[in-house]
C-alpha positions in Angstrom: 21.3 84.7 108.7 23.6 87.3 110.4 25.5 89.5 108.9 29.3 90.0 110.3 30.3 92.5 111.7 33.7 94.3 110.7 35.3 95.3 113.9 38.3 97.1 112.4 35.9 99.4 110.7 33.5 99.7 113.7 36.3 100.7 116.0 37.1 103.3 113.4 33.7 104.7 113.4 33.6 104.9 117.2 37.2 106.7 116.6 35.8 109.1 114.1 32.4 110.1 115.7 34.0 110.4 119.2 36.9 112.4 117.7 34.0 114.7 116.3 32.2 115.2 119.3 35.7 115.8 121.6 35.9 118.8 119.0 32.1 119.9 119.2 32.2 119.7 123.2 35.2 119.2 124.7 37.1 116.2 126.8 35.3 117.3 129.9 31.4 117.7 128.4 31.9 114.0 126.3 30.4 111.1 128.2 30.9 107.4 127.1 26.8 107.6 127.4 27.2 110.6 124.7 29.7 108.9 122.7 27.5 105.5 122.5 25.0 107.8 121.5 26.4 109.8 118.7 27.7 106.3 117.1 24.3 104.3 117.9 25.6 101.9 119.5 24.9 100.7 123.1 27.4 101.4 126.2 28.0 97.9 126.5 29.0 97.5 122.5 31.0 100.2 123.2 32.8 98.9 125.9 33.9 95.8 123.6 36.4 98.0 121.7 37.3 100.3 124.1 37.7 100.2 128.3 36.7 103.9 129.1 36.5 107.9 127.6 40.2 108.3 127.9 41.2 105.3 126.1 38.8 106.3 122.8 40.3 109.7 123.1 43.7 108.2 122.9 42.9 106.2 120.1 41.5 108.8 118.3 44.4 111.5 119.0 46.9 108.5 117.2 44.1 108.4 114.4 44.1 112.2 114.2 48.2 111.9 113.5 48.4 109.4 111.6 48.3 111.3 108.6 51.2 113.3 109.9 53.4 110.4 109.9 52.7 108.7 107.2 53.3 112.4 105.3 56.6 112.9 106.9 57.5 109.2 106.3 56.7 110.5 102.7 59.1 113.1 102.5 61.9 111.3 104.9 61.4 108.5 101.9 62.3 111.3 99.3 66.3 110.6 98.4 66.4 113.7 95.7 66.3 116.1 98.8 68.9 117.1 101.1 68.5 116.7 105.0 68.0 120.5 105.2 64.8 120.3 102.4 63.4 117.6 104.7 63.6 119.7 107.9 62.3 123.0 106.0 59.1 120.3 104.2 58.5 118.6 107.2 58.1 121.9 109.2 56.0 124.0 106.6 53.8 120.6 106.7 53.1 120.7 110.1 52.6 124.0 110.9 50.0 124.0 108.2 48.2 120.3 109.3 48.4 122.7 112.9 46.5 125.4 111.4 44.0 122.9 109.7 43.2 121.2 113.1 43.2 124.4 115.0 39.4 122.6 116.6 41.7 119.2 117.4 44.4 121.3 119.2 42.1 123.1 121.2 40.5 119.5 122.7 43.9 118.2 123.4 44.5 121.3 125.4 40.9 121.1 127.1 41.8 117.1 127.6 45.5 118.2 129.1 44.5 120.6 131.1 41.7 118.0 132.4 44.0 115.8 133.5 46.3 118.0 135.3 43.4 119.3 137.0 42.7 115.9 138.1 45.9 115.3 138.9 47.0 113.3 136.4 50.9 113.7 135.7 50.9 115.2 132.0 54.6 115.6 131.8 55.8 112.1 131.1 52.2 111.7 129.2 53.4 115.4 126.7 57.1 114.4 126.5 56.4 110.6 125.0 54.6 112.6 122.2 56.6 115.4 121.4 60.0 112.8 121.5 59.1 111.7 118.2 59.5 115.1 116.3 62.1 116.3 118.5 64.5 113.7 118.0 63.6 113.7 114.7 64.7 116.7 113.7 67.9 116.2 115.9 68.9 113.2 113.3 68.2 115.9 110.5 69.8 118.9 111.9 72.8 116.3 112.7 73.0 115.3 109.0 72.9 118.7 107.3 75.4 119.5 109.1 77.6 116.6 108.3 76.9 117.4 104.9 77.8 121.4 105.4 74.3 122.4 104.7 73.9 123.6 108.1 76.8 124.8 111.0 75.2 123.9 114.3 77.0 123.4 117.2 74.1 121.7 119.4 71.7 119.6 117.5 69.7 119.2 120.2 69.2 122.5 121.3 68.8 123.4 117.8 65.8 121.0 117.6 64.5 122.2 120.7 64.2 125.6 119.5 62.5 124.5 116.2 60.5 122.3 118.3 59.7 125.4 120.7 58.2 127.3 117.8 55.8 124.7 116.9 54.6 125.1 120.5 54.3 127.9 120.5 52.2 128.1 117.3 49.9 125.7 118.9 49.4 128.3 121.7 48.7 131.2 119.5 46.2 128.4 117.4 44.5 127.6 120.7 44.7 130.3 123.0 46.1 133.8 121.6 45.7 134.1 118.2 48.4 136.3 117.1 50.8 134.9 115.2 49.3 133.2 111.7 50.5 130.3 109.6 52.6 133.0 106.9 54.7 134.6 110.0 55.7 130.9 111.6 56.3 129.7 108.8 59.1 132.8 107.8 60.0 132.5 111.7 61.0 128.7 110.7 62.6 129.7 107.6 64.7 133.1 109.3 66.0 130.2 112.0 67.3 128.0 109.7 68.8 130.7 107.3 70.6 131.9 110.4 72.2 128.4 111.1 73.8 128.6 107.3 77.4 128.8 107.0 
């Protein structure tokens, strides 16, 4: 008799132990030989869920943030709290999920920086992924300051800015090391407080 085989959950193993070793290794040092081997399972059984290293990497980057939106969903959900509390909650989360996936951050730099080296274009690759949180934070900065929350002349620049210093947290997470998770988050806070009326 044979037993069947649940392919949702496989797939989500392969997605979890390759996700694993990325972190362990790096984009460039993980093979699909090395990724079939760390999940038991052949090349070819592999290759039946996924077509090659970038695509499991992909997968597993949109497994990886998954839990930041469905957290943010969360709060955007929350009708008790102004526009400006979501911005300020949605912020302090992710700068902290950042800081808690400092390893992640530093394999989608290695796996960036891999492709740009191979001369892959990252740009249009970076900007579909950041869109999401940018213009997100446009529609919130928009609606505090309908409300009179906030007094801000450029929502988009506004968001850009915000945006800019989660980048830059990322850097210090996976290159520099000198800002910490306290002194972005009051960096956050001193920006908003400044667009008060």
């Amino acid at each position: 008799m044979t037993i069947p085989i649940d392919h949702q959950r496989r797939r989500n193993m392969i997605l979890e132990r390759a996700f694993v070793l990325f972190a362990d290794e790096g984009y460039g040092g993980v093979t699909y030989q090395k990724i079939a081997n760390r999940c038991d399972i052949s090349r070819t059984g592999i290759y039946k869920y996924f077509q090659n290293k970038e695509e499991i990497f992909t997968y597993a980057v949109k497994l990886a943030t998954g839990n930041l939106n469905t957290m943010v969903e969360k709060i955007l959900d929350r009708k008790e709290w102004t526009p400006l509390e979501k911005i300020i909650r949605i912020l302090h989360l992710t700068v902290r999920l950042l800081e808690d996936n400092r390893v992640f951050l530093t394999v989608v730099l290695d796996y960036v920086l891999t492709q740009k080296q191979n001369g892959k274009n990252v740009k249009r690759k970076v900007r579909r992924h950041t869109f999401g949180m940018k213009f997100l934070l446009s529609r919130l900065l928009r609606e505090a300051t309908v409300v009179g929350e906030l007094s801000v002349r450029n929502v988009d620049i506004a968001a850009s800015h915000l945006y800019g210093i989660l980048e830059s947290y990322v850097l210090n997470l996976t290159v520099t090391e000198i800002l910490d998770t306290k002194d972005c988050i009051e960096l956050i806070d001193q920006y908003l407080e400044n667009m008060k009326y």
